[in-house]
N, CA, C and O atoms as a GROMACS GRO file, in nm:
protein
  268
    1UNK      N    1   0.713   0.803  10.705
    1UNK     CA    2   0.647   0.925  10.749
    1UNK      C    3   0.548   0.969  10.639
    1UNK      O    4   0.572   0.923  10.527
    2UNK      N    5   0.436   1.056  10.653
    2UNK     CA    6   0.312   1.029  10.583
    2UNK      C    7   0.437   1.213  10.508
    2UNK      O    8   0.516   1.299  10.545
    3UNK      N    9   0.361   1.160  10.389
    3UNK     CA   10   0.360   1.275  10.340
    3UNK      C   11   0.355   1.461  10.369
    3UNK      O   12   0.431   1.552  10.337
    4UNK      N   13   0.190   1.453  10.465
    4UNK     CA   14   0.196   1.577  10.512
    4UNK      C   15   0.260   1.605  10.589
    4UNK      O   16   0.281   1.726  10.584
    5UNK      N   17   0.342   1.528  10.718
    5UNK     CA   18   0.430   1.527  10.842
    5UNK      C   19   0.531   1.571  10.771
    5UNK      O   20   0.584   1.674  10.814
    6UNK      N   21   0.583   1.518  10.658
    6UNK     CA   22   0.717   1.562  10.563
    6UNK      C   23   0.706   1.719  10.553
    6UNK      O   24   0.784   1.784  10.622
    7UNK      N   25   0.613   1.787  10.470
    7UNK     CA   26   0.544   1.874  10.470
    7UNK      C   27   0.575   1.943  10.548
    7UNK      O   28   0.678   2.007  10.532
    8UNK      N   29   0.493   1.960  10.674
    8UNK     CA   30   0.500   2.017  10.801
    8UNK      C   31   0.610   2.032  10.852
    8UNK      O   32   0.646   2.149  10.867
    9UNK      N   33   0.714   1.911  10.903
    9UNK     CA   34   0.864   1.909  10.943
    9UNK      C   35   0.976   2.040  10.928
    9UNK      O   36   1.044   2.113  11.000
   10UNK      N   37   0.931   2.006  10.726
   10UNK     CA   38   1.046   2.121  10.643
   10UNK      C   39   0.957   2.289  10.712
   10UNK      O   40   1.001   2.382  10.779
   11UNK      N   41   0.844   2.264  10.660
   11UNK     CA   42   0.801   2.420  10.696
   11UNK      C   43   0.874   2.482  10.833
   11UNK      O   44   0.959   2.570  10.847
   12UNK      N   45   0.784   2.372  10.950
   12UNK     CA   46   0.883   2.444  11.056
   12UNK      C   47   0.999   2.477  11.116
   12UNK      O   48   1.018   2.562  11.204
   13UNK      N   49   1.111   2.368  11.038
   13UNK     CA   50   1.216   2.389  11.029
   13UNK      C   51   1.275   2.542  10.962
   13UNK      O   52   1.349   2.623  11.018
   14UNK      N   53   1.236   2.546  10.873
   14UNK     CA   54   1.288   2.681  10.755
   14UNK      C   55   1.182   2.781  10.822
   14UNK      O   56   1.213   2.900  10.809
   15UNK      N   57   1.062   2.755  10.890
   15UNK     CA   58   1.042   2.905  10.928
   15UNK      C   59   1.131   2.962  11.054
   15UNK      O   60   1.168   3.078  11.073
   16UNK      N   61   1.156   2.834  11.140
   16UNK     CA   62   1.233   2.881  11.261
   16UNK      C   63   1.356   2.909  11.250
   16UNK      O   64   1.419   2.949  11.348
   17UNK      N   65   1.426   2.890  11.103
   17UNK     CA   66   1.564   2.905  11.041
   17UNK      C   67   1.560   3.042  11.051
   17UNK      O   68   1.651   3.106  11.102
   18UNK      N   69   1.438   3.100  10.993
   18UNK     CA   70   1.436   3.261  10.962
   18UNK      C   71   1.394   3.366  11.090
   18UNK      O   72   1.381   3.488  11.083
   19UNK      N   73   1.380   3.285  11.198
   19UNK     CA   74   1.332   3.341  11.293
   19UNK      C   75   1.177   3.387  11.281
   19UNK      O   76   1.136   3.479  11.353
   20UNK      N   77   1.090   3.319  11.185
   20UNK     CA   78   0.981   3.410  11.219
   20UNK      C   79   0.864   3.290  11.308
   20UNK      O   80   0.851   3.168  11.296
   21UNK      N   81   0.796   3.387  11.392
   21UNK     CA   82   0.692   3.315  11.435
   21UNK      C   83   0.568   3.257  11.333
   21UNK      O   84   0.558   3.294  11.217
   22UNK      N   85   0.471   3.153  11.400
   22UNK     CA   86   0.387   3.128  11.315
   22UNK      C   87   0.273   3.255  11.210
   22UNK      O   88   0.224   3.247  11.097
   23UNK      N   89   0.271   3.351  11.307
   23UNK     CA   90   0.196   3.478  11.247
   23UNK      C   91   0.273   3.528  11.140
   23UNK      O   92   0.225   3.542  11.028
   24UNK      N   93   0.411   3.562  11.173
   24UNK     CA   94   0.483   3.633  11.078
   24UNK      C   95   0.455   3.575  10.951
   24UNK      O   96   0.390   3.624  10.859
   25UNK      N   97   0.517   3.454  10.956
   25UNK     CA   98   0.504   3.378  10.834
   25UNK      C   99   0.389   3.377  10.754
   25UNK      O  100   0.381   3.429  10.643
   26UNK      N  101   0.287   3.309  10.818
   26UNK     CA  102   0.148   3.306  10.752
   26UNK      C  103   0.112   3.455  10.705
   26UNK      O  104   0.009   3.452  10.639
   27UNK      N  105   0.170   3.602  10.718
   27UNK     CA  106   0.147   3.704  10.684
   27UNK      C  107   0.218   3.696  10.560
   27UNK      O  108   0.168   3.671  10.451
   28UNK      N  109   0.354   3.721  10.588
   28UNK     CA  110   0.426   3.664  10.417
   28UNK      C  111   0.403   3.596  10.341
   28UNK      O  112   0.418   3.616  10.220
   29UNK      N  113   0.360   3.493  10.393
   29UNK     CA  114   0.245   3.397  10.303
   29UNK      C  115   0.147   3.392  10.238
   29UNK      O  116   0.119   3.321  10.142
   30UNK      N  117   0.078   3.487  10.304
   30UNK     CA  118  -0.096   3.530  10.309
   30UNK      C  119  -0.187   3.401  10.306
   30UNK      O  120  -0.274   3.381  10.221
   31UNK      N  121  -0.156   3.319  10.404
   31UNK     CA  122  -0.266   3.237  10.451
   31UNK      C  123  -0.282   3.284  10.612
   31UNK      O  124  -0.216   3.380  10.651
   32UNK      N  125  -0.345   3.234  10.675
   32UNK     CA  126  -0.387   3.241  10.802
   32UNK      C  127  -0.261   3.130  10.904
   32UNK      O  128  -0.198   3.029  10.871
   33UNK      N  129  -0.266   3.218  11.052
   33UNK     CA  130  -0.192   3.198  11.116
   33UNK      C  131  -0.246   3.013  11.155
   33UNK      O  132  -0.156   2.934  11.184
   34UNK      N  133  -0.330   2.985  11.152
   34UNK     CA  134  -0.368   2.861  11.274
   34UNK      C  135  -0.394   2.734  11.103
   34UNK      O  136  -0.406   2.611  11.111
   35UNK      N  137  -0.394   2.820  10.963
   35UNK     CA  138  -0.335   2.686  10.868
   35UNK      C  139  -0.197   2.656  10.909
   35UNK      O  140  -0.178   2.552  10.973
   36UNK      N  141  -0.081   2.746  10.875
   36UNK     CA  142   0.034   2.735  10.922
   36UNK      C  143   0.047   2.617  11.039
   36UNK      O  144   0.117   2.522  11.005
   37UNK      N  145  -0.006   2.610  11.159
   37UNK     CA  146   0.013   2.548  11.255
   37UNK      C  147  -0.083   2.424  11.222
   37UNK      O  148  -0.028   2.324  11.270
   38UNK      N  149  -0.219   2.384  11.153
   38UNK     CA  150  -0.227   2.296  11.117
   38UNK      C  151  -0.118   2.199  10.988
   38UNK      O  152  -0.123   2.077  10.970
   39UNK      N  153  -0.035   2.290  10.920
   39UNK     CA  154   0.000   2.196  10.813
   39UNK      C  155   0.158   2.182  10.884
   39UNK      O  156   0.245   2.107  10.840
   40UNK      N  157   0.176   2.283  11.021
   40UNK     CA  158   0.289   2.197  11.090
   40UNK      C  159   0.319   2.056  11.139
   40UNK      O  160   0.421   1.987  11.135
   41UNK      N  161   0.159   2.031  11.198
   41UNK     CA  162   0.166   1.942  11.256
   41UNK      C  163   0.109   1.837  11.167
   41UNK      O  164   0.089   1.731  11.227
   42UNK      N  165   0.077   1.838  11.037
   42UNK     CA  166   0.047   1.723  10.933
   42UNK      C  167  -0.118   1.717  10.974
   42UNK      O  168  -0.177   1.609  10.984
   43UNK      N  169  -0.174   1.828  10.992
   43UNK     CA  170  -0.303   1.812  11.014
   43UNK      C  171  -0.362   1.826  10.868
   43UNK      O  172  -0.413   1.731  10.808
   44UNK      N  173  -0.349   1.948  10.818
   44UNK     CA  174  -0.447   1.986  10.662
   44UNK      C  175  -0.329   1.898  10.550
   44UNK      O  176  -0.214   1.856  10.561
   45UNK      N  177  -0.419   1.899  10.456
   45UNK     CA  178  -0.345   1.857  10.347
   45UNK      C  179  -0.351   1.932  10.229
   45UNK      O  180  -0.449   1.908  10.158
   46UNK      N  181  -0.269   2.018  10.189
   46UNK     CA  182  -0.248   2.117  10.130
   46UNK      C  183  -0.277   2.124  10.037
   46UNK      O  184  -0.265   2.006  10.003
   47UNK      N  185  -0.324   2.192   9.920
   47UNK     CA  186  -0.322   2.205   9.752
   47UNK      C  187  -0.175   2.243   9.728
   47UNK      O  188  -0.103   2.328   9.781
   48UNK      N  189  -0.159   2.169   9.648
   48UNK     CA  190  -0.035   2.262   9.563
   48UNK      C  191   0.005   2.403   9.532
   48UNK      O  192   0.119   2.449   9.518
   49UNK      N  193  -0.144   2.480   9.520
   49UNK     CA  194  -0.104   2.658   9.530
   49UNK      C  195  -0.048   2.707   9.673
   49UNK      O  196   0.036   2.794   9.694
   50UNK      N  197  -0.134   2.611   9.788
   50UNK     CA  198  -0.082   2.688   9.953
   50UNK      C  199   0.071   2.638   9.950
   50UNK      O  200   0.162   2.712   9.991
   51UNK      N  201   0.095   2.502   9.897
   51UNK     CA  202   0.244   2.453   9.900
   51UNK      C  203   0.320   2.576   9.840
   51UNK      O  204   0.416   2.623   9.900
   52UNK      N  205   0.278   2.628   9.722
   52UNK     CA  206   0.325   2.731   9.660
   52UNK      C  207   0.357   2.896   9.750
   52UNK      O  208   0.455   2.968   9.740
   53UNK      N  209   0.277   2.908   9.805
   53UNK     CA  210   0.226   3.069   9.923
   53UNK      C  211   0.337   2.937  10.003
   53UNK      O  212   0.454   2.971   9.988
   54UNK      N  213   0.329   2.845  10.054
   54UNK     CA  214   0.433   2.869  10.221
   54UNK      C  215   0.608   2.862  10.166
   54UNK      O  216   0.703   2.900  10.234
   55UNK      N  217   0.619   2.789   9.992
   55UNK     CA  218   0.784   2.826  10.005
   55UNK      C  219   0.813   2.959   9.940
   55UNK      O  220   0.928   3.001   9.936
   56UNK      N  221   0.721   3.021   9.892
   56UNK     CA  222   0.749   3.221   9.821
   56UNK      C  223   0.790   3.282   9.929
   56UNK      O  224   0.873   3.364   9.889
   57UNK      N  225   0.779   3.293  10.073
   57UNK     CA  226   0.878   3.373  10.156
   57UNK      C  227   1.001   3.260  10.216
   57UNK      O  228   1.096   3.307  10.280
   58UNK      N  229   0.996   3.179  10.202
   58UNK     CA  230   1.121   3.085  10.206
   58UNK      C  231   1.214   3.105  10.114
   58UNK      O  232   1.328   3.077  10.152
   59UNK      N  233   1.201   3.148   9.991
   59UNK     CA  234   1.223   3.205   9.882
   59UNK      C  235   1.303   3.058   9.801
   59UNK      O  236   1.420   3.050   9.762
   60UNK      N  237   1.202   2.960   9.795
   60UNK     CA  238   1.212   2.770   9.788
   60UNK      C  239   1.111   2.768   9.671
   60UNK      O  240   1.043   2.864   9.636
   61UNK      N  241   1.109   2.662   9.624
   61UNK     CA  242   1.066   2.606   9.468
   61UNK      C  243   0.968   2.530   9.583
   61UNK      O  244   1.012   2.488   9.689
   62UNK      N  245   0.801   2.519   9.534
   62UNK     CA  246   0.739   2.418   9.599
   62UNK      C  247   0.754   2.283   9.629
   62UNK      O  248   0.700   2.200   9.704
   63UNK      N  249   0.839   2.286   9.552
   63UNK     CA  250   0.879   2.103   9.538
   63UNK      C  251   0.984   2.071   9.675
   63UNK      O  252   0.982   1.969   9.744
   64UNK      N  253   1.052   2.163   9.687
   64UNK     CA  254   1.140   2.146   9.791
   64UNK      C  255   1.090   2.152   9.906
   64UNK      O  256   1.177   2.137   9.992
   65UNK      N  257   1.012   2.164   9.938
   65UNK     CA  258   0.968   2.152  10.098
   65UNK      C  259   0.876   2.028  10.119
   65UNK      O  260   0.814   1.995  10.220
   66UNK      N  261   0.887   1.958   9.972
   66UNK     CA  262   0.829   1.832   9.968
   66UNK      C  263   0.960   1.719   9.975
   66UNK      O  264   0.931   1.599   9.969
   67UNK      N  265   1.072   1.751   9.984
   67UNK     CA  266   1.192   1.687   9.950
   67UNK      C  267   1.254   1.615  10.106
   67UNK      O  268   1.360   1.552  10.107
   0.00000   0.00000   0.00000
């Protein structure tokens, strides 16, 4: 599995853990709702700071949602 699909997988897993929709999240996040749904589906390929913004309301080490 490619890297970003890895990526994507964990995100949507742990956001739907917390119950939040794609908006919610990307608000806690402070990126935009329709990155969220691109880096679900292994579309964008992230910098390391957005890796950083999507596990800070997961309340996850960036590395782990690479794991």
């Amino acid at each position: 599995m490619d890297i970003r699909e890895h990526l994507g997988k964990n995100v949507r897993r742990l956001r739907e853990e917390k119950g939040w929709s794609q908006e919610a999240y990307a608000d806690e996040a402070g990126i935009h709702r329709t990155y969220v749904s691109d880096i679900e589906r292994g579309a964008r390929n992230p910098t390391i700071a957005v890796v950083e913004k999507l596990a800070r309301p997961l309340g996850l080490k960036a590395g782990s949602l690479l794991d």
